[in-house]
Residue frames as qw, qx, qy, qz and C-alpha x, y, z in Angstrom:
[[0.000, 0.891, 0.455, 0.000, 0.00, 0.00, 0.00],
 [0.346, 0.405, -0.072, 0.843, 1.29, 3.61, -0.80],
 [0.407, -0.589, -0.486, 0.501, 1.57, 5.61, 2.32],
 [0.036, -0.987, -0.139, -0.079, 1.26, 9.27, 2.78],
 [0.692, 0.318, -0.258, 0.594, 4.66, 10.75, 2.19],
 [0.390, -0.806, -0.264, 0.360, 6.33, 12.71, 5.07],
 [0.230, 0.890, 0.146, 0.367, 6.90, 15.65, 4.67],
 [0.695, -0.289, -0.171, 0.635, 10.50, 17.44, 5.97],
 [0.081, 0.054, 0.095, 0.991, 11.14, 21.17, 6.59],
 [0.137, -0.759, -0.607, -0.192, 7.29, 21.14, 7.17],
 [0.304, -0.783, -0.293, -0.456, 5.30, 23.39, 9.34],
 [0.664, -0.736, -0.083, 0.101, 6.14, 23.36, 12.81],
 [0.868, 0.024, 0.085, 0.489, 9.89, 23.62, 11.79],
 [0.221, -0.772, -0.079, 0.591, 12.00, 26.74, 12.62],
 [0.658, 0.729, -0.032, 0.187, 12.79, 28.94, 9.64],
 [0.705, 0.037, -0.102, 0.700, 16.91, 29.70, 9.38],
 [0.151, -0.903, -0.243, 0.321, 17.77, 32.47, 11.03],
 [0.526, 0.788, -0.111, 0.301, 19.77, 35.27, 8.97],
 [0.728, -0.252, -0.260, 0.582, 23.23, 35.70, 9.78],
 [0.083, -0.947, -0.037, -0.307, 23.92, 39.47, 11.17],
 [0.597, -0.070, -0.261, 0.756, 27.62, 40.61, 12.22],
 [0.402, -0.472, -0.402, 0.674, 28.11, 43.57, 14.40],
 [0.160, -0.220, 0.252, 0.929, 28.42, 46.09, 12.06],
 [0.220, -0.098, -0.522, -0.818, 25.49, 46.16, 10.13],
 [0.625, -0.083, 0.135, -0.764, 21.58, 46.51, 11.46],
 [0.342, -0.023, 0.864, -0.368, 19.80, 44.02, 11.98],
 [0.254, 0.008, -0.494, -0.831, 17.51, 43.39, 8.96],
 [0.486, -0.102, 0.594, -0.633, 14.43, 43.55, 9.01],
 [0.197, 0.085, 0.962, 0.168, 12.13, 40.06, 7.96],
 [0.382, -0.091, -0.279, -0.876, 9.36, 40.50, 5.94],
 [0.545, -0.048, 0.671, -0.500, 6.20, 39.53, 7.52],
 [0.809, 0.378, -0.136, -0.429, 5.05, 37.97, 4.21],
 [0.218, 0.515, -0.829, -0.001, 8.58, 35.87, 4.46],
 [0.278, -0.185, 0.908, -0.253, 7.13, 32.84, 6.70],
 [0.621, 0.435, 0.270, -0.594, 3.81, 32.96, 5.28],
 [0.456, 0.566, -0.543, -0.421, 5.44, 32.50, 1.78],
 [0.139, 0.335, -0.926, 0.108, 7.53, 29.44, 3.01],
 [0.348, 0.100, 0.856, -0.368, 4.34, 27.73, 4.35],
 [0.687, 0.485, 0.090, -0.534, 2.02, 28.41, 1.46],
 [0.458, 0.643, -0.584, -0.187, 4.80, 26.51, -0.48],
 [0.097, -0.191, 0.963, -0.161, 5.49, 23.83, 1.87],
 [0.524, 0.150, 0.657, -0.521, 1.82, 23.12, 1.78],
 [0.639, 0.598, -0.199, -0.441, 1.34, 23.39, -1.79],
 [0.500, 0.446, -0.700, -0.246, 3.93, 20.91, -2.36],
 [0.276, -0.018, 0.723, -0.634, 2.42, 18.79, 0.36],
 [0.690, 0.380, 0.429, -0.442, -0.82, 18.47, -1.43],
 [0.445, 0.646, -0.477, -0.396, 0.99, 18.20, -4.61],
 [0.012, 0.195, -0.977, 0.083, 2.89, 14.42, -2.87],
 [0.432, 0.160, 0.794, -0.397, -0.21, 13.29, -1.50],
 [0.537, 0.631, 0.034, -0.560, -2.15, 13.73, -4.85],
 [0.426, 0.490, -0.717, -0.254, 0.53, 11.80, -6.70],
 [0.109, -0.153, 0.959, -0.213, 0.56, 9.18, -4.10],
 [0.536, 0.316, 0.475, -0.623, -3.27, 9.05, -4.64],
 [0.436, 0.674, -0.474, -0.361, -2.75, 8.83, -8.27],
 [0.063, 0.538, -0.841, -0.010, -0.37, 6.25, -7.95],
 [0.329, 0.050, 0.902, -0.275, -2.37, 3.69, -5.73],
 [0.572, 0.445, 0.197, -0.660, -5.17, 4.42, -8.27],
 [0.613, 0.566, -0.418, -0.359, -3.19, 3.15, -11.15],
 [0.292, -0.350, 0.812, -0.365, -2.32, 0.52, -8.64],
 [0.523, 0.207, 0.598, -0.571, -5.72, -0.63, -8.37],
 [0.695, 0.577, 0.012, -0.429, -7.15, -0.41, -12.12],
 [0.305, -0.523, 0.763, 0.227, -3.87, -2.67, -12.96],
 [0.402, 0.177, 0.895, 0.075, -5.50, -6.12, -14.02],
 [0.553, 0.660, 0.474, -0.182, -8.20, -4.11, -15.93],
 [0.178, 0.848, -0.212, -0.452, -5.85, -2.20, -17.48],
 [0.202, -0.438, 0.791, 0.377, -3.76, -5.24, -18.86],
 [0.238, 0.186, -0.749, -0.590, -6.73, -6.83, -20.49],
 [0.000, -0.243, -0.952, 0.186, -8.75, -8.79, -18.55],
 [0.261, -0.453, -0.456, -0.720, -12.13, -8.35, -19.81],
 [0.624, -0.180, 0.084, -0.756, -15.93, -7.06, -17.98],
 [0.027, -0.077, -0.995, 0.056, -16.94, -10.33, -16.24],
 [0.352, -0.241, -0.409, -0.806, -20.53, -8.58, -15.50],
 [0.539, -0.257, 0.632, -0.494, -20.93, -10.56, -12.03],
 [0.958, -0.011, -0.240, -0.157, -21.03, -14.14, -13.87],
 [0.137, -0.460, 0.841, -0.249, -19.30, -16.58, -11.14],
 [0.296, 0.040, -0.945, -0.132, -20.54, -20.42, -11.23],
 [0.489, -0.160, 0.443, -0.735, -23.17, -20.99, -9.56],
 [0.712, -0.017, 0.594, -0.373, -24.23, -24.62, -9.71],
 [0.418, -0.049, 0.765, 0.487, -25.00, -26.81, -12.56],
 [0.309, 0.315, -0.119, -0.889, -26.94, -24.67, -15.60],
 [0.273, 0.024, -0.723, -0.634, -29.04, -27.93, -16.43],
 [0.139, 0.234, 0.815, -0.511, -31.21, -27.73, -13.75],
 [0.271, 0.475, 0.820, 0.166, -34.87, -28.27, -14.81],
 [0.166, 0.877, 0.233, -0.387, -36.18, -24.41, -14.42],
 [0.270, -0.633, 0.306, 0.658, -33.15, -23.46, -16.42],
 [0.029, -0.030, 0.785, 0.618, -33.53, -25.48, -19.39],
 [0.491, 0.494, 0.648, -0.310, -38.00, -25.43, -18.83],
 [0.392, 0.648, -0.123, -0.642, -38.00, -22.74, -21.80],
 [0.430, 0.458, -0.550, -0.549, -36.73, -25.73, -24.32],
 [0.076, 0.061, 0.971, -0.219, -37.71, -28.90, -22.53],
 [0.414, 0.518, 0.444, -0.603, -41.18, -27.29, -22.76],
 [0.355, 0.563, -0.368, -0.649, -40.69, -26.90, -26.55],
 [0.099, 0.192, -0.954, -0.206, -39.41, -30.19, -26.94],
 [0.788, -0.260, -0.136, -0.541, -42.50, -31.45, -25.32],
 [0.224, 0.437, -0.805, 0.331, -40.08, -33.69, -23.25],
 [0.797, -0.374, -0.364, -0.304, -41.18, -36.51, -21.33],
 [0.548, -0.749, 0.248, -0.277, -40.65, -36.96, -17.62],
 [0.906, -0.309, 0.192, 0.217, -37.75, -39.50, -18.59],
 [0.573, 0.736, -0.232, 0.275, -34.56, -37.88, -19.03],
 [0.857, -0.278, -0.098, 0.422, -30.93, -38.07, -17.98],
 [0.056, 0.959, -0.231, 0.158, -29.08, -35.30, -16.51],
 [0.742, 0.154, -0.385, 0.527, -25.42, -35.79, -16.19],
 [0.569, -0.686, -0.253, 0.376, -23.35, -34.34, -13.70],
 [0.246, 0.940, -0.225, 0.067, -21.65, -30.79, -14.18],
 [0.728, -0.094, -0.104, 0.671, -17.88, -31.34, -14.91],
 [0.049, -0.969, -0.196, -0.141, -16.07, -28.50, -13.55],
 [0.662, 0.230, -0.092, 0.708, -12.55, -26.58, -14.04],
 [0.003, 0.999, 0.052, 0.004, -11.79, -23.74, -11.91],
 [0.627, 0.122, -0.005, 0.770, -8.26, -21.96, -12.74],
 [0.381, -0.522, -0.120, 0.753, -6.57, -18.75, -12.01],
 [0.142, -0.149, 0.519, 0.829, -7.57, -17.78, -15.64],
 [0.580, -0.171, -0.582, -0.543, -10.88, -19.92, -16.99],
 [0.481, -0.041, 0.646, -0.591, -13.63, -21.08, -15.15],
 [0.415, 0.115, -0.669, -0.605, -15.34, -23.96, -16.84],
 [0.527, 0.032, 0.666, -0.528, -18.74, -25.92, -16.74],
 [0.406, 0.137, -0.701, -0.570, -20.12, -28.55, -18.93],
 [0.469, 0.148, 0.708, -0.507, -23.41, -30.71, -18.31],
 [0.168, -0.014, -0.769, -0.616, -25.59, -32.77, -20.51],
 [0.611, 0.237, 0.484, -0.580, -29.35, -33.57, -20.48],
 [0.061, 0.161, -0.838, -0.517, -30.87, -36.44, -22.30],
 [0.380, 0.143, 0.563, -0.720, -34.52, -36.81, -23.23],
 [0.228, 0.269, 0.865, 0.358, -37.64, -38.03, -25.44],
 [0.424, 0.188, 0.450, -0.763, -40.36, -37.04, -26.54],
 [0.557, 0.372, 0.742, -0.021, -43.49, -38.59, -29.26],
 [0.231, -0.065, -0.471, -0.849, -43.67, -37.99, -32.94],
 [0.677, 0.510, 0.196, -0.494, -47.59, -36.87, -33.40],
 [0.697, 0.637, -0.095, -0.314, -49.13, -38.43, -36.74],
 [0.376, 0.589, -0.702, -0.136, -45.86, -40.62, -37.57],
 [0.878, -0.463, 0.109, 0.054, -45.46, -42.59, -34.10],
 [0.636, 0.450, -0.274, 0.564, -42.04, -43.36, -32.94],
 [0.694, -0.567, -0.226, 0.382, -39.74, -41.89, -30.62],
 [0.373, 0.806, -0.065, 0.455, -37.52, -38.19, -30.73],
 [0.796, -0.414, -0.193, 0.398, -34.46, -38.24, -29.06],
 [0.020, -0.977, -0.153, -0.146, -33.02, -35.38, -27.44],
 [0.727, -0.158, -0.137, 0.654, -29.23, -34.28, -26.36],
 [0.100, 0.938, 0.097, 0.319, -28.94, -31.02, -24.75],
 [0.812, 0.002, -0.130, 0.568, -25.50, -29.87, -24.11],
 [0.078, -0.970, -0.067, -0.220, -24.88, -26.64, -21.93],
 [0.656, 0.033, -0.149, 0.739, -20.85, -25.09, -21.52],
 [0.117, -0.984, -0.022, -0.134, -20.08, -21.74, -20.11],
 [0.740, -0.190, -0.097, 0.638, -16.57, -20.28, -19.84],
 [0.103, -0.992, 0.069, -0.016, -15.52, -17.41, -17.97],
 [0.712, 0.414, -0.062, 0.564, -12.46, -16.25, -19.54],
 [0.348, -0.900, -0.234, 0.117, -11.31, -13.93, -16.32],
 [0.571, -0.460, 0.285, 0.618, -7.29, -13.06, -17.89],
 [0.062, -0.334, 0.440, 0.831, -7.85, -12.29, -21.03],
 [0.481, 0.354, 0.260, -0.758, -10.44, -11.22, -23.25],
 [0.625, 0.176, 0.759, -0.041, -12.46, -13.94, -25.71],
 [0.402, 0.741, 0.130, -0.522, -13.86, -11.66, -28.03],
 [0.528, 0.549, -0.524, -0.382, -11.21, -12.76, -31.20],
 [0.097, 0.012, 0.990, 0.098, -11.36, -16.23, -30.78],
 [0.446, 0.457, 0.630, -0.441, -15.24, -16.06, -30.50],
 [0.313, 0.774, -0.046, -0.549, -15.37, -14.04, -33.54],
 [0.013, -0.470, 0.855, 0.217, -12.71, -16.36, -35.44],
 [0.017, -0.032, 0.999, 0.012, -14.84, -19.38, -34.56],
 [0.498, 0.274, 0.244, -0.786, -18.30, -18.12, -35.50],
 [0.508, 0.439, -0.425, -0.608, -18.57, -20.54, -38.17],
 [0.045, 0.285, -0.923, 0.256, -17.11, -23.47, -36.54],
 [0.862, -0.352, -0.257, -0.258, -18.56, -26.75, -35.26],
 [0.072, -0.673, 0.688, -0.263, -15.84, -26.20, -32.51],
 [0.678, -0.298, 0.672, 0.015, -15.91, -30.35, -31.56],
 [0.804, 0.356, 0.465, 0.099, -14.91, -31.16, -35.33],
 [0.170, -0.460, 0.356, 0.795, -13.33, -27.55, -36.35],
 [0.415, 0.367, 0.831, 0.046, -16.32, -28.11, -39.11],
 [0.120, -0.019, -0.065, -0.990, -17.52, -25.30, -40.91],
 [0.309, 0.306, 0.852, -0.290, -21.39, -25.41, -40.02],
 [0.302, 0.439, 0.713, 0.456, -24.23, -25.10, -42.65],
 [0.072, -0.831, -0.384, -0.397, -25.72, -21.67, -41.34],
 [0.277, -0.392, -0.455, 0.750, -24.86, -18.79, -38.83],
 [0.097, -0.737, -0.405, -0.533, -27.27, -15.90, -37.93],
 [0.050, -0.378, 0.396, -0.836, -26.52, -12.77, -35.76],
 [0.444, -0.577, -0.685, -0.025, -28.93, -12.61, -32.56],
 [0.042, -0.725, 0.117, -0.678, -29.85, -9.36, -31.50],
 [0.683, -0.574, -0.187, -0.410, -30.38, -8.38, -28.10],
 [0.970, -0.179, -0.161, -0.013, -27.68, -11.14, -26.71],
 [0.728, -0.422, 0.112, 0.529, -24.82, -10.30, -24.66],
 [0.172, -0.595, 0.316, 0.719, -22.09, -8.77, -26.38],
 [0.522, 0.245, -0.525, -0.626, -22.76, -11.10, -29.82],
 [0.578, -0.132, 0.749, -0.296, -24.58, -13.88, -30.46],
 [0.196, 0.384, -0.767, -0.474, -24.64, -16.63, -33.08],
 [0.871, 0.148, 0.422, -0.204, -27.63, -19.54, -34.00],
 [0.253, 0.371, -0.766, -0.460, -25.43, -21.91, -36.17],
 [0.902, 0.313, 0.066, -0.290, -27.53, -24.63, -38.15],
 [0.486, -0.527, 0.696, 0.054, -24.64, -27.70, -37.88],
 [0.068, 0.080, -0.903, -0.416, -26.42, -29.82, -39.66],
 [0.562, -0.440, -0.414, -0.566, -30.69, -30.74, -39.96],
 [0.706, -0.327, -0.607, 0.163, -30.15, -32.87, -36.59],
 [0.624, -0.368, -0.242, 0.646, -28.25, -30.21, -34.52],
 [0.027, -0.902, 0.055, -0.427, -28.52, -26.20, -33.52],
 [0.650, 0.034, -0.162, 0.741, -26.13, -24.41, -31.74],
 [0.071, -0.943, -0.278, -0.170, -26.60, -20.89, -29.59],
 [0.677, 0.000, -0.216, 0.703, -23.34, -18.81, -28.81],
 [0.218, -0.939, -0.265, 0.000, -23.00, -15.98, -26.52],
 [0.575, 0.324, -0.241, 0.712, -20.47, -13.83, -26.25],
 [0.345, -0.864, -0.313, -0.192, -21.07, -11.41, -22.95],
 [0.296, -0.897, 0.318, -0.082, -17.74, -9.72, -21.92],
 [0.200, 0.366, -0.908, -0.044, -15.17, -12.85, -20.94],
 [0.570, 0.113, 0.776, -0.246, -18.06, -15.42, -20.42],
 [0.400, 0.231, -0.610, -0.644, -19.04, -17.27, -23.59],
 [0.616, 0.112, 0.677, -0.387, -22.17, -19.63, -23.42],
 [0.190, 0.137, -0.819, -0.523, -23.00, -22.36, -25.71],
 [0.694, 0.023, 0.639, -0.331, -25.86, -24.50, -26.03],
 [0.162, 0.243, -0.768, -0.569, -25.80, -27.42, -28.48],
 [0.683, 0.043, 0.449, -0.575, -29.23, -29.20, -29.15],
 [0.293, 0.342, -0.798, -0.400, -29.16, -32.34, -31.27],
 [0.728, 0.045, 0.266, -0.631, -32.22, -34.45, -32.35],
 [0.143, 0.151, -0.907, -0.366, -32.97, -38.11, -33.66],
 [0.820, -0.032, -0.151, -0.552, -36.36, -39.52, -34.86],
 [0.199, -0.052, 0.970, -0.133, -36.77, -43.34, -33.88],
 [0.596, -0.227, -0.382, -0.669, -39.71, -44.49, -35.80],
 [0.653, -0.253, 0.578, -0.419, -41.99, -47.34, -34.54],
 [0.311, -0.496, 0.808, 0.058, -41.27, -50.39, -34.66],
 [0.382, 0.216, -0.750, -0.496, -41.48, -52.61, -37.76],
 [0.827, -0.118, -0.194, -0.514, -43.85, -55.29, -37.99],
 [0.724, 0.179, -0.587, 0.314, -40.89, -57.99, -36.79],
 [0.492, -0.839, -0.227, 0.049, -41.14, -55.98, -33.25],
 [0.551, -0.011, 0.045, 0.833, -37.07, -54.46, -34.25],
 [0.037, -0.833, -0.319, 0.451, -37.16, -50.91, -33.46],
 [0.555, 0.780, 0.251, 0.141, -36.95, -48.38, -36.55],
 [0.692, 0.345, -0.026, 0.634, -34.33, -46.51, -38.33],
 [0.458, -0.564, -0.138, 0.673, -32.52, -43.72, -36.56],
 [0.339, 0.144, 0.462, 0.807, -31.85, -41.80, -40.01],
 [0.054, -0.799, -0.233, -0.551, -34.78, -39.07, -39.84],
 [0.248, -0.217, -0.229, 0.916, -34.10, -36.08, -37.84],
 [0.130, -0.761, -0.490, 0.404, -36.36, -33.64, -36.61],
 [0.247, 0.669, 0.096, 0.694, -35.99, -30.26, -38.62],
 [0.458, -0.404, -0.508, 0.607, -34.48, -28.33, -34.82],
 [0.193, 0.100, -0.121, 0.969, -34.80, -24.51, -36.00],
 [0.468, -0.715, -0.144, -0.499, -38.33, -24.10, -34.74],
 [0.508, -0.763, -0.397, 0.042, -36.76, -24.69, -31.81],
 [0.550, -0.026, -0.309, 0.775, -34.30, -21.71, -31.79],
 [0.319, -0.726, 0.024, -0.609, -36.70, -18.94, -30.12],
 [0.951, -0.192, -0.233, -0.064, -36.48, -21.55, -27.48],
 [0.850, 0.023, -0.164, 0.500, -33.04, -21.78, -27.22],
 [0.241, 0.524, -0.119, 0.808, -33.06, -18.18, -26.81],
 [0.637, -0.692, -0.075, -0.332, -35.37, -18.13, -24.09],
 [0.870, -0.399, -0.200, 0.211, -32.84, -20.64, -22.45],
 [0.744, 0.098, -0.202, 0.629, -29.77, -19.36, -22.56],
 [0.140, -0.648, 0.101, -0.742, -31.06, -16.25, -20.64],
 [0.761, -0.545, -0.142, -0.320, -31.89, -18.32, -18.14],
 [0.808, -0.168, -0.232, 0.515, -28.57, -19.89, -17.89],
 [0.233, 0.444, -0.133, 0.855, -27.03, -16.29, -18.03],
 [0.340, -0.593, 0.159, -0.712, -28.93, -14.80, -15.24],
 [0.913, -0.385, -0.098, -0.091, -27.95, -18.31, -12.93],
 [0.729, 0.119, -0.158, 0.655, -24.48, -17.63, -13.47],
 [0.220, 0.592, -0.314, 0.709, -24.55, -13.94, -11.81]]
């Protein structure tokens, strides 16, 4: 901590006295002479303490100053696939009351904070029959040394677990700093947030199961749900996860 410099020759300190030999009077001191010397000691007095104020300021603003991005009050807070969090696309999905949440893996470092968590669910094709299988996949990393913003930007296109290029991206107002709905592939959407140094993902990826053949073998996996009616959805969620992380 910077301390209040001391000051020497201050106030309370005698001024030098003039030197005066026999011969010659005794001069006289102007009364403006001590007055001077203390308006000056004080001035430069407020002048130290001002720097030193200064000083610890640029002291303080250090870490922001070197790069480390606007976290925006997001710290971990639990696991972001709890049921209220994800209701906004579980509700879309029409999901059924049998699904499998994994456990959040979690990294915390001196840099990145990281959470990943899956959810796995069903729900009925109407008017086909059959089964629609769900895989929702929610990551968040707070990036708390240095700032995300060109890598995010770099990898807007990306199917970052393949380095893929993906079949669609669209802006999303409204959403953090930016935000991206990429169309992977018919089976699989994608929502990216960018919000200071926290970047949220969610990846949703469907599979039809018809019903089962006349031999009682269950049906081909190979249709897929068209997913982009459900990216309003996904937007709904990933506000929710944002506002559980502050």
């Amino acid at each position: 901590m910077i301390s209040e410099p001391e000051l020497t020759g201050g106030l309370d300190e005698p001024a030098p006295a003039d030197i005066v030999t026999d011969d010659d009077p005794a001069p006289r001191r102007s009364p403006f002479a001590a007055l001077n010397r203390r308006v000056w000691a004080a001035g430069l007095g407020g002048v130290l303490i001002a720097s030193a104020v200064w000083a610890g300021a640029l002291y303080a603003a250090g870490p922001r100053r070197a790069g480390a991005p606007d976290m925006h009050g997001y710290v971990l807070h639990g696991s972001p696939c709890a049921a209220l969090t994800l209701k906004p696309l579980t509700d879309a999905l029409k999901a059924t009351d049998t699904q499998t949440v994994s456990p959040a893996v979690v990294h915390l470092g001196p840099a990145l904070d990281q959470i990943r968590c899956t959810i796995e669910t069903t729900s009925p094709i109407p008017l086909r029959g059959g089964t629609a299988r769900y895989e929702v996949v929610v990551s968040i990393d707070l990036h708390k040394a240095t700032d995300p913003a060109a890598e995010f930007e770099d990898q807007r296109d990306l199917d970052t677990s393949d380095l893929v290029p993906v079949t669609t991206t669209e802006s999303v107002p409204d959403l953090g700093d930016k935000a991206y709905l990429l169309t992977i592939d018919s089976g699989s959407q994608q929502l990216k947030v960018l919000h200071g140094g926290a970047v949220f993902t969610i990846t949703l990826t469907g599979y039809d199961y018809l019903a089962t053949s006349v031999n009682g073998q269950q049906g081909d996996s190979g249709s897929t749900t068209d997913l982009r009616v459900y990216q309003p959805a996904l937007i709904a969620t990933v506000r929710n996860v944002m506002k559980g992380q502050k």
